[in-house]
Structure formats: C-alpha cells, structure tokens
N, C-alpha and C positions, 0 to 999 in steps of 0.2 A: 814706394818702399824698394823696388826692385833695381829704380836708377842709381842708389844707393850702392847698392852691390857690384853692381855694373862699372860703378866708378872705382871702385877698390881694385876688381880683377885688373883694370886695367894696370893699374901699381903690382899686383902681386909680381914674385920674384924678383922688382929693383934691388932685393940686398942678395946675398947668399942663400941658396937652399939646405939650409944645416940644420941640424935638430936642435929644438930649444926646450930648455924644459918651464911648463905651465905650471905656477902656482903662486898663492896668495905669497905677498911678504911686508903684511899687516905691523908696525910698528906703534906701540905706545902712544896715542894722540894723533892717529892719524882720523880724519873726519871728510866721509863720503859726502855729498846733495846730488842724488841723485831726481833728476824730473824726467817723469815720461809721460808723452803727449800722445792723449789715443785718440782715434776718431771710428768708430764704429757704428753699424746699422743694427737698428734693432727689428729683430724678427717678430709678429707673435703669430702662429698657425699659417708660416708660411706668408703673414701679410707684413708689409715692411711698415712700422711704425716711425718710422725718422732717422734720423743720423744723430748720434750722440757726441760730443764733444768734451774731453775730460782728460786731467791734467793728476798724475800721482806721483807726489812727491814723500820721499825720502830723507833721511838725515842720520846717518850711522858711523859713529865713534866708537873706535879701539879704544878699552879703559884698561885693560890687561893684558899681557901675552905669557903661557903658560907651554915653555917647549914649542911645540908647532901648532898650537891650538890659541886663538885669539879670542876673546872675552870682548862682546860689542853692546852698545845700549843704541837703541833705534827709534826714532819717531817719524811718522806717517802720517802720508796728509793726503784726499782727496777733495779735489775740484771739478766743479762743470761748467761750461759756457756754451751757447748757442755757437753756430758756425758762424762768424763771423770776427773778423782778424779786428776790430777795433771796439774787443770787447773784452771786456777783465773775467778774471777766472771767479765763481762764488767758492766760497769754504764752505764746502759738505759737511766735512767729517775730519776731529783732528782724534785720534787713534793713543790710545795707552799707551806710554812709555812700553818699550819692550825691551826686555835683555836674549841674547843667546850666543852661543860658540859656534865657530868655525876653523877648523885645522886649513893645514897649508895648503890640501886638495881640494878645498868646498865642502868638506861634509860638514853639513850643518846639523847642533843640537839645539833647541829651543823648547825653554821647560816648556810642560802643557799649561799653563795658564796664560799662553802669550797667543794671539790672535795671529800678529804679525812678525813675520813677515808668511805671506801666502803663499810663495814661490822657495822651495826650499832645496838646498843642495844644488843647483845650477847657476854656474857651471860647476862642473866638477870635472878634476883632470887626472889621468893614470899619477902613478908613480914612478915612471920612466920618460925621458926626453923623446918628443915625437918629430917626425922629420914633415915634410908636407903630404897631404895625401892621405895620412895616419886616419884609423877611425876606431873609437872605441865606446864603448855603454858606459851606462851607471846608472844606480836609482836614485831617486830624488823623490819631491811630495809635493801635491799641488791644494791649498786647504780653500773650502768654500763651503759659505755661510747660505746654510739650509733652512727649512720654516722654524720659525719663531725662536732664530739666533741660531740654531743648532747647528753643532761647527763638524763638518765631515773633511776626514781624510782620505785622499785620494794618494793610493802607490804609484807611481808612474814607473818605467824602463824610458831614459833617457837616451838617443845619437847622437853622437858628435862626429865631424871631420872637421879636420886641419889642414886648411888650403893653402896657408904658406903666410909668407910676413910681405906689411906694406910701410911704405914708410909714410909718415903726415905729419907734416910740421916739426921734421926732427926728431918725431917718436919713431919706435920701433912696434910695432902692431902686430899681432897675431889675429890673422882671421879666420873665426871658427862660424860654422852651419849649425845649427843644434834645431832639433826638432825631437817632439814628444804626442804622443796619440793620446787620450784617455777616453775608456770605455766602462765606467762605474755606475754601479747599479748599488744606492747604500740601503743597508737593513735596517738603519736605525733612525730615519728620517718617515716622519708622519705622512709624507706629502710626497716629497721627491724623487721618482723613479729610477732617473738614472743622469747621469750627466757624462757628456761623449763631446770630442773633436781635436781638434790637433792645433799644435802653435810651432810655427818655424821664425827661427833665430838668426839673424847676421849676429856675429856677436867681436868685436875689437878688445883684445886684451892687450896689456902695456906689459909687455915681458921685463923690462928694465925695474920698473915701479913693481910689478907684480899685484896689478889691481886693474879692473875694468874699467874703459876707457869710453867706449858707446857701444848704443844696439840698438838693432832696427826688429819688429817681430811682422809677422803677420798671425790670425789667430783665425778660428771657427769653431763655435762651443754653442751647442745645444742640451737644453734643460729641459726634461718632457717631465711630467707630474703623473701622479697617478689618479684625476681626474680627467684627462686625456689633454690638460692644456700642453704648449710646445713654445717655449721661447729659443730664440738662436741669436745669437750676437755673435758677426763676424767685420774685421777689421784691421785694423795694424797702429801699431805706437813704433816713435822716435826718442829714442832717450839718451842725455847726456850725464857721465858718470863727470863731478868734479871734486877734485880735493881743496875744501873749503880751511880757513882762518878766522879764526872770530877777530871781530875789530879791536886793538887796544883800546886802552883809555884817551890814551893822547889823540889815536883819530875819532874819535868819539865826540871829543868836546870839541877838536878841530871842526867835523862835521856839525854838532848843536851851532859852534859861531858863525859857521857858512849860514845856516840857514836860517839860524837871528839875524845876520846883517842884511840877507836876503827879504827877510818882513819884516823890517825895522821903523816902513813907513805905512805896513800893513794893520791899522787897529787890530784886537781883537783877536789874537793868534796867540797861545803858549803854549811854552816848548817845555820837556819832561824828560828827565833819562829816565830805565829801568835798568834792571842787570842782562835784559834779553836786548834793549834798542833804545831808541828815541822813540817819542811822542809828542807831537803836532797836535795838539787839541786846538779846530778849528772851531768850537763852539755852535753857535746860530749865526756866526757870518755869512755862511754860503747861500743860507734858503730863508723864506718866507713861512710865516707859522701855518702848518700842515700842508707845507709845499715839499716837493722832491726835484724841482727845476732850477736850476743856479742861477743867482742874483747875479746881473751883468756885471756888477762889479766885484762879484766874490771870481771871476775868473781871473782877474789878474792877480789875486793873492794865487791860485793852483799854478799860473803861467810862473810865477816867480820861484814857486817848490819845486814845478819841473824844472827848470832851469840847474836845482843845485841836484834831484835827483837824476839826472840822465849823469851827471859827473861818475857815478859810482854803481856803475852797471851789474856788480856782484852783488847787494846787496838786494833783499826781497823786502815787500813793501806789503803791506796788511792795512785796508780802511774800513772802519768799523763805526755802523751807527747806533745811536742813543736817544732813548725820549726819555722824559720823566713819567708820570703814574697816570696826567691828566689822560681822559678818555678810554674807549676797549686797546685790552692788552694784543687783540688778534690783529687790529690795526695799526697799532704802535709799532707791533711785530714787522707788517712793511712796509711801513715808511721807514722805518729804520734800516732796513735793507735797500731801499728804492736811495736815499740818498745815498749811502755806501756806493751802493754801484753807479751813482751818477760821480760822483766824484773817482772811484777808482776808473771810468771808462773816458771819463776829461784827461784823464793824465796818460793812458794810455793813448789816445789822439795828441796828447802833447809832445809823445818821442818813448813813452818809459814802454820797455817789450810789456806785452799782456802775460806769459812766462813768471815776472819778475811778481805782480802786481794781484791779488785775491780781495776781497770784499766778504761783510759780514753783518749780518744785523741784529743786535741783540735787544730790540726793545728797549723795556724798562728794568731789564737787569741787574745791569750791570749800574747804579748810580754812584758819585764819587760825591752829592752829597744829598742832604735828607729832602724829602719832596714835602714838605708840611711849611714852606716858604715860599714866597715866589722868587725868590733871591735861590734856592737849591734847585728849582724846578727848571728856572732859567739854564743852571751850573750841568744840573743833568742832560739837557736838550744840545747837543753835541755828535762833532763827525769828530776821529780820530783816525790821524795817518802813522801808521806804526812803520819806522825803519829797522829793523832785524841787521842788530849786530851783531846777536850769538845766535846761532844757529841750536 
C-alpha cells in the first residue's frame, strides 16, 4: 500500500502549486463501478485466524441533480476468494438497491431504511479552494451490522490534508491523506461492547471531472463483545473508481454474433440476451452427471468464450450453476457451486482478470423449466455464463 504513495510523492508538484477547489460535479447519468480489493487478517483473542481475501464492489448512478445536491441509486456487491491469483471471486452477497443524496462537498443523506452505503460523507471538502499543505475536519459515519442484523451508527470526526496535484495519464489529481479513529461503545446492541481502530486513506480525486479517481486504505478494527470474545481485522484495500457506459444494442448483438460464430461448431451451447447482458447457457456439456471436473472436450468450447471474452475487458462476467430437483437439496446446493467456480476459475487461467469474473450456485432454484420430465430435469441441469452489459 505504501509503495503506492511513494510513487505519487514522487510526481507531486509536476504541475503548479495553486489552489484548487474540491468538489463533486455529478452530472445527470453519470455512473460510478467502483471495486475494492481487500486483503486482511483475521484476529480472534489475539490468535490470527488466516488472511481473508475479498473483493466489494459498487455501482452508483446520478438519476437527478437538484441545485448542488445529486440524487444517486447504488447497488453493492461482496465477494471472497482464497489467496490465490488464479482464482475467481464467489458472490456472497448482492445488497438492496439503495437510494441517497449528495451535495457538491460530500455531505451525504441516506434515508434510514438503506443499509448501504457504510462509509458515509468521505470524502468531504471545505467550501473554499485549498492550496497544498491545506488540512481540515469534518464529520462523517461509519454503519456496522451488529448481533442479529442490528445496524449501529457510529459518529466519526474525520482529517484530511492536501499534499498537492500529480499528474497520470493526462489527468490532473489531487492528493489527499484522510484518516479517522473510532472509539464506540453502543447501548443498543445485546452483544457488542464496543468497536475501536483507525483507517488511513491515500485518496486521488479528478479535479477536472470533479469525481474520485482511486484509493489505497490501510485499516485496524477491533470488535470486543460483552462475553469477553475479541475479534480484530487489520489490512488494506486497493480500489479503482470508473465511469462506466452500459453497452448499446448494436454492441450487444455485435457481441451475441461474436460469440455465436465463436461456438458455431460447438454442440450444445445457447445464447440469450436479457435487459442486464447476455447469456451462455452451457447446459450439461461441460461435466459428467454428479461430476464437478471438465470434460476434456467441454474446454475447448470455454477456450473458445475466452477467446471473445478477453476482447472486452470492461465488461464483468457472472457463472452460475444449476441442478434440477433430483437428490438432497444441500448437495445440489454444491455442486452447483463446485461447477460454477470450476468454470469461472478455467476462464480466469485462460487470460479473463479474476477482478472481472464472480461465481454462484443456486442449486435447484432457480429452473427455467418444470422437473416432472426428464426432458425439464435435463433443461434444468446447467452452467450459465452471464456478460453484464448494464451495469
């Protein structure tokens, strides 16, 4: 995380040292994807439990702009993967739409029935142009989910400095410090004594665009209980902010023809639009009935998918597996994930970033048609590769 930093100072002041002024300038349809990659250890009483591996992404669209207050809708996603670079991300958890407001300083509203976002009001900038050097406060909130859901607010007082602008790739960057301590002790939690530690920020803002650009953190947060247990998780994430495009129509079907003519000699493979992507329903080609290992020849149909997906490196990629009804539900439950992630972890060795790429298994859920056939139970029995073309 620190090399990071390291590399910036070395750019700070290439352009002029003038004062610039920070702040959002959120326009109608503009759309964030934000991913940040964490890696942290986990504590419990002092004894290190392992290194966690996990991946939270974002996706927040301007739908209004009211004066200097912007109107966003947000969806949220977290993932985990073991440590290990040639491994796909699992979908934990995909989060309630969420709405909330933001004026042109960061102050964020978020009605209370919205979970997310967790990190609130950060950054947040004075109301005056600062020069380098500059340092000021503010409050923000940091929300974390207590025993059995119970959602606590934490106040924080926020620092900031402003170390000056660097240039990168033709942007013009501001580079701010931000760090925050918390020391909460909640009264309204059954369980939870008190929750304490600090997180500091590299943080790169796009003063031209007037929108966050990247950030590095590092963090240390200890959880003690009032049975005397002690969890700590300390670590640091990497995150890149992008301004996304959802794909037209005409690249949409462009992309389906690529990758029809790509398994055109491949049995057993069909292709689906929805209003969010395509869909690759690869069926029962790939595996063996209550197998989760790839049939030697189902890697050349994935060799061929990679092929058209490594072209299109913005977009994200979801595989998701399916059984039908036959046998226990708690085993259906993973094999349907065990192919998933053999297929999302093929394609990742094949060139697509593990970043781009999540895995899922939903059993016998999810069927698209009735299992009281062997002809449905077959239709059911399926991996699907989802390309996300709206965000």
């Amino acid at each position: 995380m620190r090399r990071f930093l390291t590399v910036l100072l070395l750019a700070v002041f290439t352009v002029p040292l003038a004062a610039v002024k920070l702040e959002f300038k959120d326009p109608v349809g503009r759309k964030y994807r934000i991913k940040s990659l964490i890696t942290q250890k986990v504590y419990y009483k002092n004894k290190n439990m392992g290194t966690q591996e996990t991946m939270f992404k974002s996706v927040m669209e301007v739908v209004d702009v009211n004066g200097k207050t912007a109107h966003y809708v947000g969806k949220y996603f977290d993932f985990s993967k073991k440590e290990d670079y040639h491994e796909s991300y699992k979908l934990e958890n995909s989060y309630e739409v969420t709405e909330f407001y933001k004026n042109n300083l960061g102050v964020m509203t978020v009605p209370p029935q919205f979970l997310m976002p967790t990190l609130r009001s950060v950054p947040t900038f004075p109301s005056y142009d600062v020069a380098p050097g500059a340092t000021w406060k503010s409050k923000a909130e940091e929300i974390i989910v207590g025993s059995a859901s119970n959602t606590i607010h934490v106040d924080m007082d926020v620092s900031y400095k402003f170390v000056g602008m660097v240039t990168n790739s033709g942007k013009k960057l501001a580079l701010l410090l931000i760090d925050y301590h918390i020391a909460h002790h909640p009264d309204n939690d059954p369980e939870l004594a008190s929750f304490t530690g600090y997180s500091h920020i590299d943080y790169l803002w796009n003063v031209e665009l007037g929108a966050p650009d990247s950030y590095t953190d590092e963090f240390n947060f200890t959880f003690t209980y009032k049975n005397g247990d002690t969890w700590r998780i300390e670590g640091g994430s990497e995150a890149l902010v992008e301004t996304v495009e959802d794909v037209t129509n005409i690249e949409k079907q462009k992309l389906v023809t690529e990758i029809a003519d790509n398994l055109k000699n491949k049995p057993g493979a069909d292709i689906k639009t929805t209003d969010d992507g395509i869909i690759v329903n690869l069926g029962m080609i790939l595996f063996d009935i209550d197998k989760a290992t790839l049939k030697p020849e189902s890697k050349a149909i994935l060799d061929k998918l990679a092929e058209v997906l490594r072209k299109y490196p913005g977009l994200d990629i979801e595989v998701s597996g399916h059984t039908d009804i036959s046998g226990q539900e708690k085993w259906n439950q993973t094999l349907s994930e065990m192919r998933a992630k053999t297929v999302a972890d093929y394609l990742v060795v094949k060139g697509i970033s593990p970043e781009r790429i999540s895995y899922i298994g939903y059993g016998s859920k999810k069927p698209v048609a009735p299992n009281n056939t062997e002809e449905g139970r077959i239709l059911n029995r399926r991996v699907e590769i989802k390309i996300i073309t709206k965000e």
